[in-house]
C-alpha positions in Angstrom: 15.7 64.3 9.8 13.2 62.0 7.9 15.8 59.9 6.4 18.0 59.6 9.5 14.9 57.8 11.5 14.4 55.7 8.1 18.5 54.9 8.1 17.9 54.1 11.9 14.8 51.6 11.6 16.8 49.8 8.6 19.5 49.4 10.9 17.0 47.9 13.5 15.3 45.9 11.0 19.0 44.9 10.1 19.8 43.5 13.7 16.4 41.4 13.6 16.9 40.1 10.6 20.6 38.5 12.0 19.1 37.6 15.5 15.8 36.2 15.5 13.6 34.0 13.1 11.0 37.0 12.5 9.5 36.9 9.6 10.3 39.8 7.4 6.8 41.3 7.2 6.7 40.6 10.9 10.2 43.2 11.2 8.6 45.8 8.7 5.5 46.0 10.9 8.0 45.8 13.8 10.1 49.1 12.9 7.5 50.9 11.7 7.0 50.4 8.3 2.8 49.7 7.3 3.7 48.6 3.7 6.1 45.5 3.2 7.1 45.6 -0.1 8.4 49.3 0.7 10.1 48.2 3.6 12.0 45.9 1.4 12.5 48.3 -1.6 14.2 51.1 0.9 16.1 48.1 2.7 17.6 47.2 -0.6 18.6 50.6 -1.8 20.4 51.0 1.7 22.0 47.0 2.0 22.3 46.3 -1.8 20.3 43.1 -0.9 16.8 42.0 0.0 16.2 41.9 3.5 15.7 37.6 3.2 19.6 37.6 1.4 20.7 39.8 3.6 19.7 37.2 6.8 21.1 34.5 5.0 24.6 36.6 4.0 24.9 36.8 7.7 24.1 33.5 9.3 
């Protein structure tokens, strides 16, 4: 269960990420995540990219 509401906030993070200009501590606060660089760390295991490459991948 734990995992499944990390994989869904990553997936949220994911859509900010594409569609606004949030900055990306602004998003980990945003979906829930206190601690930036973990937000990134558990991003990149899930994306294979940081959650900055990842926004620019998709523009």
């Amino acid at each position: 269960m734990h995992l499944c509401r990390i994989c869904y906030r990553l997936r949220k993070a994911a859509l900010l990420l594409t569609n606004t200009g949030k900055k990306v501590s602004a998003i980990s606060k945003e979906t829930g995540f206190s601690n930036t660089d973990y937000f990134c760390k558990t991003f990149k295991r899930m994306y294979s990219l940081t959650p900055t490459e990842y926004r620019n991948v998709k523009k």
